[in-house]
Steps between C-alpha positions, in 0.01 A plus 500: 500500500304821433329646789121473548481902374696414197290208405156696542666745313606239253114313481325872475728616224416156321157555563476866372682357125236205507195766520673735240559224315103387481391858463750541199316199350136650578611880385784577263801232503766819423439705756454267749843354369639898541340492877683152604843647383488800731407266809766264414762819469 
């Protein structure tokens, strides 16, 4: 079981793709595809 850190950590990491995500779709799709590969590396 991950520890109630690692799970906020886990929901605001989730959070931060799902607003890049609807920004990409509002602004330009490839960059906002560019910025959601450096937070997932």
């Amino acid at each position: 079981m991950p520890s109630p850190s690692q799970f906020y950590l886990l929901v605001h990491k989730f959070a931060s793709m799902t607003i890049i995500q609807s920004w990409s779709k509002r602004n330009n799709l490839a960059q906002g595809r560019s910025i959601l590969r450096t937070c997932i590396c």
